[in-house]
Structures are given as C-alpha cells and as structure tokens.
C-alpha positions in Angstrom: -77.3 6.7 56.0 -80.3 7.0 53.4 -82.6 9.9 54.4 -86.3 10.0 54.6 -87.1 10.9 51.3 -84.8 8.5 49.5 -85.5 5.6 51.9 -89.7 6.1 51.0 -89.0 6.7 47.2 -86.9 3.1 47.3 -90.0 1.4 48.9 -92.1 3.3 47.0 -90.3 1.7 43.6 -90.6 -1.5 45.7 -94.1 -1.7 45.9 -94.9 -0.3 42.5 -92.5 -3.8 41.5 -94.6 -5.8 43.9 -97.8 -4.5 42.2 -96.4 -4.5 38.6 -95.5 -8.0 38.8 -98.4 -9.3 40.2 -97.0 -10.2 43.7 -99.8 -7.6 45.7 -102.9 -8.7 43.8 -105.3 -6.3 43.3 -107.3 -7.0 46.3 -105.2 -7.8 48.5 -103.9 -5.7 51.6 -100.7 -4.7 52.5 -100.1 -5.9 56.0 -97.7 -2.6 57.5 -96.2 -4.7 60.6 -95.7 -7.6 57.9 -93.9 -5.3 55.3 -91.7 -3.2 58.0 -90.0 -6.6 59.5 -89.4 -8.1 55.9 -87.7 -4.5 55.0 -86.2 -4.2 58.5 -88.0 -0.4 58.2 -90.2 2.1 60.6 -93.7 2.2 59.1 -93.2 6.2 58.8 -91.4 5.4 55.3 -93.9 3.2 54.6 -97.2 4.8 55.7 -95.7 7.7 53.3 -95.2 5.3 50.3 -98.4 4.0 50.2 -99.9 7.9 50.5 -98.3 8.0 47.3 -99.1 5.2 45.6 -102.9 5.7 47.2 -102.3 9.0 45.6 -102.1 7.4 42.1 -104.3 5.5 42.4 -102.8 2.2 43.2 -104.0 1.9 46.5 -106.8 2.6 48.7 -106.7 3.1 52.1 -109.4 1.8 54.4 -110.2 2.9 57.9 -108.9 0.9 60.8 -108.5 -1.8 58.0 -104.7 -0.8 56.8 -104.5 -0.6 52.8 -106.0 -2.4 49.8 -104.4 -2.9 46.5 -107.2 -0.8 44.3 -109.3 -3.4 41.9 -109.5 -0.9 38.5 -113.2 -1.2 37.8 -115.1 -0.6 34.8 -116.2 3.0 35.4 -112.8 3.8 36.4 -111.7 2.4 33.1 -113.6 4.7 31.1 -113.0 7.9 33.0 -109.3 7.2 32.7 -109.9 7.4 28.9 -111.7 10.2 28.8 -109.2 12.2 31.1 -106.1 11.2 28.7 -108.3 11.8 25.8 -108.9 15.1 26.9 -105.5 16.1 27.9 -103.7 14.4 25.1 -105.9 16.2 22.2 -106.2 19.6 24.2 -101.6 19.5 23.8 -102.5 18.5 20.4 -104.4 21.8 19.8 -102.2 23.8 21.9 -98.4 23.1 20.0 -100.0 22.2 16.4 -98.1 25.1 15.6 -94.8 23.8 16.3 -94.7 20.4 15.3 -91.7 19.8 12.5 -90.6 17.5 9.5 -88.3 16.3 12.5 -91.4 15.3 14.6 -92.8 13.9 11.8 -90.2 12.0 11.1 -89.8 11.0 15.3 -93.5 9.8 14.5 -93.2 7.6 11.5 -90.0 6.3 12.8 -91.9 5.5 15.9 -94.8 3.9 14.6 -92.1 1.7 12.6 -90.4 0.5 14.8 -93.8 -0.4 17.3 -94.9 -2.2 14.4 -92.0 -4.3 14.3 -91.7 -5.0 18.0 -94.9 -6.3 17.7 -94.1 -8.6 14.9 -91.2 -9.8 16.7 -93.2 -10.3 20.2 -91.2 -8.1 21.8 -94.0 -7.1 23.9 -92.3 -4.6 26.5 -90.3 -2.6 23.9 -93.6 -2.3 21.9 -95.5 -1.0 25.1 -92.1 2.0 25.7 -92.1 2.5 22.0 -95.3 3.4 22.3 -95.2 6.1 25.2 -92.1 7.3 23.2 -94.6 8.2 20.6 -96.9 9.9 22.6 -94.2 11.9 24.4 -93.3 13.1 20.5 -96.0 15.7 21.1 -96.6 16.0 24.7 -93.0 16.9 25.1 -93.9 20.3 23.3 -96.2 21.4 25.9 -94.9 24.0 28.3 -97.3 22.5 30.6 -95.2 20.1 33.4 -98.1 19.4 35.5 -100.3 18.5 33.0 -97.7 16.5 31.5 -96.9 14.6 35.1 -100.6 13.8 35.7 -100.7 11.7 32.3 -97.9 9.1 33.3 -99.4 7.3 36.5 -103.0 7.1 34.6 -101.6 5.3 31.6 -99.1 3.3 34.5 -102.4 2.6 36.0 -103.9 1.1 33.0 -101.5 -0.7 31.5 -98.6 -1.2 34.1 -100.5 -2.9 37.7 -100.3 -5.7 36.8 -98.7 -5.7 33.5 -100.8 -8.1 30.7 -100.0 -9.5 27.6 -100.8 -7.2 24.5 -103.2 -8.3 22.0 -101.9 -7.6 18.7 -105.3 -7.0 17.2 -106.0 -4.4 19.4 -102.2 -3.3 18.8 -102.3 -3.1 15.3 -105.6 -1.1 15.4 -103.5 1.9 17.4 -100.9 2.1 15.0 -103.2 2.6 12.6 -104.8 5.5 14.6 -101.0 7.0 14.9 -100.7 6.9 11.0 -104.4 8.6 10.5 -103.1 11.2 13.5 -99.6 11.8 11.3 -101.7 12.5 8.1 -103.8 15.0 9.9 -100.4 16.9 10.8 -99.4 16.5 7.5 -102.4 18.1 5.9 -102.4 20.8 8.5 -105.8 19.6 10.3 -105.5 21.0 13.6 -108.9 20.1 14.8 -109.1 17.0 13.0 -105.6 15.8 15.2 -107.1 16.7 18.4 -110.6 14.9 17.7 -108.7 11.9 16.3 -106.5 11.8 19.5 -109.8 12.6 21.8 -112.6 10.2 19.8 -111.3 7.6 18.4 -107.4 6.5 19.8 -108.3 7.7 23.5 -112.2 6.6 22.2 -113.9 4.4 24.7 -116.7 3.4 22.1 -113.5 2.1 20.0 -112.0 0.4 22.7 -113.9 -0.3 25.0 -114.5 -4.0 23.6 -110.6 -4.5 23.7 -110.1 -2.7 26.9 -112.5 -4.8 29.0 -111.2 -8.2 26.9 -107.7 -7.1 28.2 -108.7 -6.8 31.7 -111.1 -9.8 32.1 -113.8 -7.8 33.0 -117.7 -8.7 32.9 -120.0 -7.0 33.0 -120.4 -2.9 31.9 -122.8 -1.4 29.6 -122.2 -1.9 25.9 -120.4 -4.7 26.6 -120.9 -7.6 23.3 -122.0 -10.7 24.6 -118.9 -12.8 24.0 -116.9 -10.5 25.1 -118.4 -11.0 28.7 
C-alpha cells in the first residue's frame, strides 16, 4: 500500500499535469469533494498537495471558499524577474572562479543546439535545452536551497499553462547567452553577473515580450500595440 507521502507527491504531480496542460484554468477552483471521488482518495493527501503547490505559487487558498488556481499577474511577473535575476547573477559572481573550457564548451554546445531546436520547432526540447544551460553554472553553486527556490519560479512562468514560444523573443536570449559566454571568456566577472541581472533576467528588455506571451493588458510601460 502507497504511504502518505508518496500517495500526496503522486497527486501532487497530478495536479501540476492538470495545471500544465491547461485542464485547471487559472481561475478556476479546485472542488476537494469533487477531486477525492474522481481519485477515490481522503482529502488529507489532497489538502497536503495543494499546500504545496499553494506553496509555489500555483495556488491560492481562499477562506471558506476551498482553492483557486493563482492568475500570474503583472506585478507578479516582474518580481519573478527580478528575484531570478538576482539569484542567477549573485551564482554568477560567486563560482566565476571555477567555471572551465569544459563549461564553456557545455555552454556553446548548449546554445547550439537551442538554436537548432528552435529552427526545427521543436518547441519543448528548446524550452529543457534551455534550463540545461542555465543549470551549466548554477550547478556550481554549493548553495542547494538557493538552487531549489529557482525551479518552481521559472515552472511558474513558463510551465502553468505551458505557451507557445515566440522565436523572436527566443532568438533574442540566445543572443544574451553568447554575450554572457564572451564575458567568461574575457574574464569579466562583473560584467557576467550584470548581463545575467539587467538585461537576460531584464524586465525593461522583456517586459514587452513577456506580457505579449501571456496576453496581458494593461501594466506600466506597456507599448500600445502590445496591449
């Protein structure tokens, strides 16, 4: 018989697929007494899934109301970029020292092969090929928790439900991963981590494409045709 734990992490990985593919619509409330009859489950292995995911995130829950599948708004948006920026280029200054030809290499190859996924529409490969890349660097940090908070922020973003990529906006963060390879290469510690922090994890740079990719109107900033 499946114990607690493992019973809530398969309803957790449930959900998440619910949510991914579109099937709990942001909005939307998870009905418990609903959910345990179709799963044939207490609600203790649920109530603790959805702590999780609310955790993340992904959900919110609402007093005497139950639990509503979390609408990512614009301010959330932004704060998410700032947060990875700032993680993301604080590793960058923190193992500069011990990045490699090898890396290098990991990077380039990378960055190839992203290109060519996108080229050949091959639109979830691209989307891991690029977390691969990132991982390249992060993976050098000694620091696990900071590494575990990045994941469900970028899941967040990208993942719930998953979109289709705009290659425009695709093409202009490859370019950012070459710029951030040259800055290894010529030893620019300082100029890595800003490039990372201002301008690939840059809302000013993205924000146009960001809020494009979500269908959101509205925001401050926001060019008019893009609303």
């Amino acid at each position: 018989m499946l114990n607690v734990v493992s019973l809530r992490e398969q309803v957790y990985q449930y959900l998440r697929d619910k949510i991914y593919s579109g099937e709990l619509s942001p909005g939307s409330f998870i009905v418990l007494d609903g959910l345990s009859k179709e799963l044939n489950i207490s609600k203790t292995p649920l109530k603790e899934a959805l702590i999780k995911l609310e955790c993340e995130g992904f959900v919110e829950i609402l007093p005497r109301r139950g639990f509503l599948v979390k609408t990512l708004t614009y301010q959330e948006i932004k704060d998410y970029y700032e947060i990875l920026g700032s993680l993301e280029s604080s590793v960058v200054l923190s193992v500069f020292d011990q990045f490699t030809e090898d890396h290098l290499a990991q990077m380039k190859g990378s960055n190839e092969d992203q290109l060519k996924a996108l080229e050949d529409k091959e639109f979830d490969k691209y989307y891991q090929l690029n977390l691969d890349f990132h991982d390249i660097f992060l993976n050098l940090s000694s620091n696990l928790t900071l590494r575990r908070y990045l994941i469900p922020i970028k899941q967040r973003l990208y993942d719930f439900p998953r979109r289709q990529y705009w290659k425009e906006w695709e093409l202009l963060n490859i370019e950012e991963h070459r710029k951030f390879i040259s800055s290894i290469e010529n030893g620019d510690r300082e100029g890595a981590a800003r490039l990372i922090k201002e301008e690939h994890w840059g809302w000013k740079v993205h924000e146009p494409y960001f809020l494009r990719f979500y269908g959101l109107n509205g925001g401050p900033g926001i060019p008019e045709d893009l609303t």
